[in-house]
Structure formats: structure tokens, C-alpha cells
GUSE-746829 format. One record per residue (C-alpha): residue in one letter; x, y, z. Coordinates in pm, whole numbers, plus 50000, padded with zeros to 5 digits. Layout:
<rs>
<r drengu="A" c1="X" c2="Y" c3="Z"/>
...
</rs>
This chain:
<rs>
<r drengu="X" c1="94765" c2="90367" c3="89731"/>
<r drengu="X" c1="94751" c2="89997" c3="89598"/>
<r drengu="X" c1="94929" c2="89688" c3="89748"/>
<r drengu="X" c1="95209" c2="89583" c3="89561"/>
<r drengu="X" c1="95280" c2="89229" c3="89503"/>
<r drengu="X" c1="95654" c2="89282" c3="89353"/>
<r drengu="X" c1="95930" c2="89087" c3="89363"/>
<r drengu="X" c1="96284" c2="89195" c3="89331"/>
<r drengu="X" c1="96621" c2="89020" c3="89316"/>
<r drengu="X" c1="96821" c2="89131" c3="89611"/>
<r drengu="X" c1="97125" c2="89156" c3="89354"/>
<r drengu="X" c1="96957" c2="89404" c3="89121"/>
<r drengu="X" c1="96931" c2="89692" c3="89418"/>
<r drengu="X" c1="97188" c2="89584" c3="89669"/>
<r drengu="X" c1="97462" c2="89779" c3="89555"/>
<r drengu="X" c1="97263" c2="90072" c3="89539"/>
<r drengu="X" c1="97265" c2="90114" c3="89944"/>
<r drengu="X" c1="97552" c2="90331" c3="89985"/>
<r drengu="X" c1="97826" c2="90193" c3="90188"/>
<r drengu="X" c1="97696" c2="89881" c3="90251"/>
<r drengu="X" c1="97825" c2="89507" c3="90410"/>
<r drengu="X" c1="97672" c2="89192" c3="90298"/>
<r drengu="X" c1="97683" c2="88930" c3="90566"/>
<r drengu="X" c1="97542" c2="88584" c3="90412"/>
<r drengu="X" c1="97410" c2="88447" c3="90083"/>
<r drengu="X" c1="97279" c2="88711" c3="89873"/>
<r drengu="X" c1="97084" c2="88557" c3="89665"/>
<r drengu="X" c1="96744" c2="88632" c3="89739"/>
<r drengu="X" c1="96416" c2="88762" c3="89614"/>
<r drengu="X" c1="96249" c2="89034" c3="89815"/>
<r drengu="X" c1="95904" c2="89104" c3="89789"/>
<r drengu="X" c1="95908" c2="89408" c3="90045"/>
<r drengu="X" c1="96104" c2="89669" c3="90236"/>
<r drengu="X" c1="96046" c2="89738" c3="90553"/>
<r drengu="X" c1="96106" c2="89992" c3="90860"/>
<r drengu="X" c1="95842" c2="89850" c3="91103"/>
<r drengu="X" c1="95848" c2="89503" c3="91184"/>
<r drengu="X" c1="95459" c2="89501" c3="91293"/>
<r drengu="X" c1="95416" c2="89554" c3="90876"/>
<r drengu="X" c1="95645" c2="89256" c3="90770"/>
<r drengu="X" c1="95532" c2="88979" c3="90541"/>
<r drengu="X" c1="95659" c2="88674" c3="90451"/>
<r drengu="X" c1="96024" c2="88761" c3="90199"/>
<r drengu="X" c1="96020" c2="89112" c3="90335"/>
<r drengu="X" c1="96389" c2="89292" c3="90407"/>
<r drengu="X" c1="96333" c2="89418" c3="90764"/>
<r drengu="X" c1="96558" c2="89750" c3="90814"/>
<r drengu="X" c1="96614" c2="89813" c3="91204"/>
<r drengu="X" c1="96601" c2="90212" c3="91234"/>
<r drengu="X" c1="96682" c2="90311" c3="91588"/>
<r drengu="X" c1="96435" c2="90539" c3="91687"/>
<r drengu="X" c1="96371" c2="90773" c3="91922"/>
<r drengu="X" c1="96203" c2="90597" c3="92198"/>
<r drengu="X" c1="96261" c2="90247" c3="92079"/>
<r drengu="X" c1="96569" c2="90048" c3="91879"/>
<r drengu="X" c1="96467" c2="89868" c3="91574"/>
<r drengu="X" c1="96715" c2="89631" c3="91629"/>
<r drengu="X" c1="96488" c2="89468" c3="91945"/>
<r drengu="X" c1="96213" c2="89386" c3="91697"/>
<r drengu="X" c1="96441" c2="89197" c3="91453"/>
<r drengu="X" c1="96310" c2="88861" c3="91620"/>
<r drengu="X" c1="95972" c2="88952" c3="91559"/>
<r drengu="X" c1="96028" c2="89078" c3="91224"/>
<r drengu="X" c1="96199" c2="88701" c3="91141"/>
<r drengu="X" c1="95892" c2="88562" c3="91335"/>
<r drengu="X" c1="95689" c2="88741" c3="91057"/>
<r drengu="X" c1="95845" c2="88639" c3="90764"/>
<r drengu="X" c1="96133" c2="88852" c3="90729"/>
<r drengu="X" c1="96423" c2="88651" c3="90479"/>
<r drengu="X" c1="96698" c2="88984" c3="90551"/>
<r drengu="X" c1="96778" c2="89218" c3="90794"/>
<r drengu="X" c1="96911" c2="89558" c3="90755"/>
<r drengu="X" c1="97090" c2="89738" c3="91050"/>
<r drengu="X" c1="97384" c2="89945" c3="91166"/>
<r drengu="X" c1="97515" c2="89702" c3="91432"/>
<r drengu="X" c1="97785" c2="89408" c3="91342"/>
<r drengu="X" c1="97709" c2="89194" c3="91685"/>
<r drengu="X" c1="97367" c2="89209" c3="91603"/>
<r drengu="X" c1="97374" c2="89039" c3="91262"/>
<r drengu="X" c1="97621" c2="88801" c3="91419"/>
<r drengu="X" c1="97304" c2="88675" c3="91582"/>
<r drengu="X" c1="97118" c2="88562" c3="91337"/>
<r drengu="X" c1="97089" c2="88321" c3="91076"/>
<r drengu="X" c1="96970" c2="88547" c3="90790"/>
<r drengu="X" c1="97183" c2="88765" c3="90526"/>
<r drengu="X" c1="97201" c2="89114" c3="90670"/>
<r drengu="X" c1="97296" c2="89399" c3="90528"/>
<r drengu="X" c1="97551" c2="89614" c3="90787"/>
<r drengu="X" c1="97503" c2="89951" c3="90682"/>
<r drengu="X" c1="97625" c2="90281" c3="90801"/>
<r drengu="X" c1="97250" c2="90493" c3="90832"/>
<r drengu="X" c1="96993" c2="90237" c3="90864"/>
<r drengu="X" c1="96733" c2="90518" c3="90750"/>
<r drengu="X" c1="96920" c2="90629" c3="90477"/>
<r drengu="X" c1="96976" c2="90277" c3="90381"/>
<r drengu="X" c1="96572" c2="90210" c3="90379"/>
<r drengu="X" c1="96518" c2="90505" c3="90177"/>
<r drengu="X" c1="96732" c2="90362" c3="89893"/>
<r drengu="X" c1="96656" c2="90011" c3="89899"/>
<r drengu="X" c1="96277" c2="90085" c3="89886"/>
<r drengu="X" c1="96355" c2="90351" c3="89610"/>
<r drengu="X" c1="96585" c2="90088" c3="89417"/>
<r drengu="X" c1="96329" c2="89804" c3="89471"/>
<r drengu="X" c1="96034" c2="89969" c3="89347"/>
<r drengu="X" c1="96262" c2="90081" c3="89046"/>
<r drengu="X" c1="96347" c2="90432" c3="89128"/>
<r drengu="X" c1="96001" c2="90548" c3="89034"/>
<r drengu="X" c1="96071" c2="90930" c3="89102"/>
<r drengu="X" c1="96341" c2="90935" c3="88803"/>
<r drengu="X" c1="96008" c2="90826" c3="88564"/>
<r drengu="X" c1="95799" c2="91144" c3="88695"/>
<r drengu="X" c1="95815" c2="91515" c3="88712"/>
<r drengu="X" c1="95824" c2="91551" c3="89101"/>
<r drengu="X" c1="95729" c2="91832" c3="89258"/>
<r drengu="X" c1="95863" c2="91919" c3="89633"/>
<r drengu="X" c1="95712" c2="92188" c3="89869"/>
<r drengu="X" c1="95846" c2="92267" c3="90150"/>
<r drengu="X" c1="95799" c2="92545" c3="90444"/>
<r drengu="X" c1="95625" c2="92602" c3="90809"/>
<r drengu="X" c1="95275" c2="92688" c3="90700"/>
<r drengu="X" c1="95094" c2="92678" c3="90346"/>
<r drengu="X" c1="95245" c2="92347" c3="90216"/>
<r drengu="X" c1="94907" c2="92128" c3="90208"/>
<r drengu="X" c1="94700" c2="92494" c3="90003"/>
<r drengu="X" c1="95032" c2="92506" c3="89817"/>
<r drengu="X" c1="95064" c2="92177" c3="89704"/>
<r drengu="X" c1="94653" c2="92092" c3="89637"/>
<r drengu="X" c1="94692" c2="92433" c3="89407"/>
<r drengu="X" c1="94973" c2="92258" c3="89212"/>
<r drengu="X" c1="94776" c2="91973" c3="89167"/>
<r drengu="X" c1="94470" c2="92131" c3="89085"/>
<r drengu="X" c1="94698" c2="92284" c3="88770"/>
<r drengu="X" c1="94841" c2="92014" c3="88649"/>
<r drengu="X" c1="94519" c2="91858" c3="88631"/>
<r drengu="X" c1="94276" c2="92120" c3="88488"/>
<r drengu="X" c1="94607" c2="92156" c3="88185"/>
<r drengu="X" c1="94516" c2="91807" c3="88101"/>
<r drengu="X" c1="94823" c2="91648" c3="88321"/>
<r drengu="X" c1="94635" c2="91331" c3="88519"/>
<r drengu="X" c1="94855" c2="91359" c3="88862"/>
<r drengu="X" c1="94973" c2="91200" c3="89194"/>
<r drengu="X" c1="94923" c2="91428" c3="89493"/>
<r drengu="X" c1="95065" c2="91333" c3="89851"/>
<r drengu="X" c1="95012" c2="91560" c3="90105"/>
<r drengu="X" c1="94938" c2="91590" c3="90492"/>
<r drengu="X" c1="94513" c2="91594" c3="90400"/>
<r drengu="X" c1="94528" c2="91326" c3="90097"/>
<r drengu="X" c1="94658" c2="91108" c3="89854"/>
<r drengu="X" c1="94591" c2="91119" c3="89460"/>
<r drengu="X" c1="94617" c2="90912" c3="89160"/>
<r drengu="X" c1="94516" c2="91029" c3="88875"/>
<r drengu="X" c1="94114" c2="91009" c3="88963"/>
<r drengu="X" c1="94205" c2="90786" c3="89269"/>
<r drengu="X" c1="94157" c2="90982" c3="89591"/>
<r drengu="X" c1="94188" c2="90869" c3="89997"/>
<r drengu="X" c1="94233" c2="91035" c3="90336"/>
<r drengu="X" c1="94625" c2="91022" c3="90376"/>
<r drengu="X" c1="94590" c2="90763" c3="90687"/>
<r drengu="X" c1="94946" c2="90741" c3="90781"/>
<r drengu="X" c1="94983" c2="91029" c3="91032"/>
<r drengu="X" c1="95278" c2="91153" c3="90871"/>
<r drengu="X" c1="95257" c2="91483" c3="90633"/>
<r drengu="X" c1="95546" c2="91287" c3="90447"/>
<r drengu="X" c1="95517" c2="90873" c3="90516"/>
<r drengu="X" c1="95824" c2="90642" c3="90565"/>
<r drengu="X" c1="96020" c2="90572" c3="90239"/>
<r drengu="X" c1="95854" c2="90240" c3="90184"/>
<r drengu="X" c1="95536" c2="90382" c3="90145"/>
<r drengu="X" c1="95649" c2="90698" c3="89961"/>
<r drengu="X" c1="95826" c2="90492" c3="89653"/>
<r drengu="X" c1="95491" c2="90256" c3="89627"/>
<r drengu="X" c1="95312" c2="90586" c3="89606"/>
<r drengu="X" c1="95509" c2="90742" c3="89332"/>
<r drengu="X" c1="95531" c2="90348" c3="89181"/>
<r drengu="X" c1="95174" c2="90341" c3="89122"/>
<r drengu="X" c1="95191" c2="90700" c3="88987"/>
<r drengu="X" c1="95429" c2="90559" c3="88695"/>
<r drengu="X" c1="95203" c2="90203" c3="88666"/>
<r drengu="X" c1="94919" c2="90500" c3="88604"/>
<r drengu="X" c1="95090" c2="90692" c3="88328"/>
<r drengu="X" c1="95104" c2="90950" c3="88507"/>
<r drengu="X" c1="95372" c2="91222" c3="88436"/>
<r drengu="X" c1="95360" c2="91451" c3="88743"/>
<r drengu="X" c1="95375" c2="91398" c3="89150"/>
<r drengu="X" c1="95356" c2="91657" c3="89366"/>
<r drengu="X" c1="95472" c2="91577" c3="89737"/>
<r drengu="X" c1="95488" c2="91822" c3="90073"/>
<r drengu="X" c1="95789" c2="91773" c3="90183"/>
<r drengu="X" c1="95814" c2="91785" c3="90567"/>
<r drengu="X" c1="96141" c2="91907" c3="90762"/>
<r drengu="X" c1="96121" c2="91591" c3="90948"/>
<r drengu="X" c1="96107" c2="91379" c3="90652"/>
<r drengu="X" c1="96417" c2="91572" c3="90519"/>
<r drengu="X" c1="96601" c2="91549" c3="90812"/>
<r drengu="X" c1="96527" c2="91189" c3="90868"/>
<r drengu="X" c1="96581" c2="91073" c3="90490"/>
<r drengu="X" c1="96243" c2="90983" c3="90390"/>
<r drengu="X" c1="96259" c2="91165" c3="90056"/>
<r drengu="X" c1="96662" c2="90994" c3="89992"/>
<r drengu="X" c1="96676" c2="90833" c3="89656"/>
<r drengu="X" c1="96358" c2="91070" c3="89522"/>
<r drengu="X" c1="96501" c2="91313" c3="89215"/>
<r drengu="X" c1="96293" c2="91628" c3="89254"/>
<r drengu="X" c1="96256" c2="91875" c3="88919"/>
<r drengu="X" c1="96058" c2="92139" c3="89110"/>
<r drengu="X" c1="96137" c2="92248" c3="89456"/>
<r drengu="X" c1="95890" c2="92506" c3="89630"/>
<r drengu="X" c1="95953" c2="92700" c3="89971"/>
<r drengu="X" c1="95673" c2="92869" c3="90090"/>
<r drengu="X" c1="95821" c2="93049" c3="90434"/>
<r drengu="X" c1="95990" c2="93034" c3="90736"/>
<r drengu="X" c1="95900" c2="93066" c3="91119"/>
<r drengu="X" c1="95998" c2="92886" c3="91445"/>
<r drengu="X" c1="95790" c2="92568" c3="91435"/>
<r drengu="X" c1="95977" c2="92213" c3="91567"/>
<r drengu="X" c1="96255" c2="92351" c3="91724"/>
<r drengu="X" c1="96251" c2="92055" c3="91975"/>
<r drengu="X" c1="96354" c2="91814" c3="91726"/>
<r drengu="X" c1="96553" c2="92044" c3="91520"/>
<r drengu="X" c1="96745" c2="92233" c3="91793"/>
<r drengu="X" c1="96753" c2="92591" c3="91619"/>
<r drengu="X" c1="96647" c2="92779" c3="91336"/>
<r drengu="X" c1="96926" c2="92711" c3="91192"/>
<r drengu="X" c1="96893" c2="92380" c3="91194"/>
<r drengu="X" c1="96561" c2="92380" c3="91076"/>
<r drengu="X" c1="96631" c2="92645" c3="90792"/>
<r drengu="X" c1="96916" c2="92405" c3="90673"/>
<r drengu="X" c1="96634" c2="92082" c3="90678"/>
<r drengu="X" c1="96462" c2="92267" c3="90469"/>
<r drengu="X" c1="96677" c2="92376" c3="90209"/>
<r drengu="X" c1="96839" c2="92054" c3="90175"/>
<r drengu="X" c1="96514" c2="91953" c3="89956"/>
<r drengu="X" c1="96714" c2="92198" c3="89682"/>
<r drengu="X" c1="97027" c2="92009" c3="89669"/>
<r drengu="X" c1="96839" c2="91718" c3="89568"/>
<r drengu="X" c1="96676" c2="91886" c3="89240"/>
<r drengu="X" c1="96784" c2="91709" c3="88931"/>
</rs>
């Protein structure tokens, strides 16, 4: 995946966070989204995701220490702290899957997108998708847990994460459209469903390979882990 220099005016994707409170002068240009402070450059918009273990909302100083012009989060005393616009928003992940979908210019809508899904077979699933499209003549994007594709453009998939943050995932399918490509098949984890990393992507294709207890410490049930995985088919356009 290439580094991408854009720049967007706050006011052009703002209103497409659902539910969301401006506090401060919106009138900014962002040249990043961001869920991890420790990534922030200089004009980034730093979401603070409360995590699991630790609170994005403690790393807000050192995301402004960084560079960060905005802040994203869920708490109203927090952005009373500090000096910057923030945005108060309801889901703080939700809200960083749409703003980085919105600020890279909702790349997904521009591409055939192809979702699969399931405990096992995703990464042989998804590769024999791939391998299709491209021996019909379709140059594609491939993201899975093994690697990333562009067109000719191949690399390890280095962010430990079958499906990456939002951020990363709309640059991905981003530089698919700056490619011409028309196609991007993704595997689609149950985490990343469940933790709205794929919000704000339009799938056309959804594929479920099977089912079997796998991650029920996160998910709690079956059930719950079933219903992750099927919510990938109530986003198909």
C-alpha cells in the first residue's frame, strides 16, 4: 500500500459521521485519520477508541504532541480539555470507520468489492477469487490475512490483522481506484465486523465459507459470532 499525501476539508466529510457534535472551529484541512496516536502526523484527526486494555482518550496529549489539529472521542469532559475542535461522537470506532471512508472519498462505492467471510478457508477463498478476476483480464486489489495486492503490486500484509483498522483499509481500496482497478476482494474477519472496521465499505459480493466455534472469548457465543458474521450481508449494495 502507498502513502497518501491527501488533504481534505474537514467540512466536506464531517457530516458524514453519524450522530456527531462539533466542539470548535471547523474549518480545517485534514491530511489523515487516525486510531493510534503512535501513527499521527502533523494535521492528522486523532479518533480516541477505547480499547480493550487501554483508553484512547489517555493518548490524546500525545497525539496533539504529534501533530494532531482534531480530536475525535465519545467523552464531553474530555474535549472540554483541550484547545482543539473535537468531534463528540456516539461510537468512536464507528465514527473512524466513516471519517477515513469519507476522507479518502468513499473509495469502496468506485469498486466491485468482494467480502469473504467464515472460520476457516477465507485466505484459499479469497486468493482463488483473485486469481479469477485476474487471469479474466480484471487487474485487482487483494487484502487478505497472507498479502496485499494491487494490480501487479504485491507485499506481506504486515499489519497483524486479517482485516486492518479502517484507516488503512480505505487507503487500500483508495489506491485500488488511483490504479484503475475495478475489483477488491477483502477477508472479512468477525472481529473486524464486530468492531466496525469494514463501516462505510459498500460490498457487491458477500461470500461465507462455514461455521465452527472459533473466538468465542471475544464473541461470547455462537450466536454471537454467527450474527458477526452475517452482518457482512446487510451491508451488500
Amino acid at each position: 500500500m502507498t502513502a497518501h499525501e491527501d488533504v481534505s476539508p474537514w467540512s466536506a466529510w464531517e457530516p458524514c459521521v453519524p450522530d456527531a457534535r462539533l466542539k470548535g472551529a471547523g474549518g480545517l484541512l485534514v491530511h489523515g485519520i487516525r486510531g493510534d496516536s503512535r501513527e499521527v502526523r502533523a494535521g492528522d484527526l486523532f479518533f480516541a477508541v477505547e480499547g480493550f486494555r487501554t483508553d484512547g482518550n489517555d493518548f490524546i496529549h500525545d497525539a496533539l504532541r504529534r501533530g494532531a489539529i482534531a480530536v475525535g472521542t465519545e467523552r464531553v469532559d474530555i474535549a472540554a480539555k483541550y484547545p482543539v475542535p473535537c468531534l463528540i461522537v456516539p461510537d468512536a470506532r464507528l465514527a473512524l470507520a466513516f471519517a477515513a471512508s469519507a476522507f479518502y472519498g468513499h473509495p469502496s462505492q468506485e469498486l466491485g468489492v468482494i467480502g469473504v467471510t467464515g472460520t476457516d478457508g477465507k485466505t484459499t477463498t479469497a486468493s482463488m477469487v483473485h486469481h479469477l478476476l485476474t487471469c479474466s483480464g480484471q487487474l485487482s486489489a487483494l487484502l487478505s490475512t497472507v498479502e496485499v495486492r494491487i494490480g501487479r503490486f504485491a507485499k506481506a500484509n504486515d499489519t497483524d490483522l486479517t482485516t486492518p483498522e479502517a484507516p488503512t483499509l480505505q487507503a487500500f481500496l483508495a489506491d485500488g481506484v488511483a490504479a484503475g482497478l475495478k475489483y477488491a476482494v477483502l477477508e472479512v474477519s468477525s472481529h473486524s465486523l464486530a468492531l466496525h472496521r469494514v463501516a462505510g465499505c459498500h460490498f457487491d459480493v458477500g461470500v461465507f465459507t462455514n461455521l465452527s466455534p472459533e473466538h468465542l472469548d471475544f464473541h461470547g457465543d455462537i450466536h454471537q459470532y454467527l450474527a458477526a458474521k452475517a452482518s457482512l450481508f446487510a451491508t451488500l449494495d
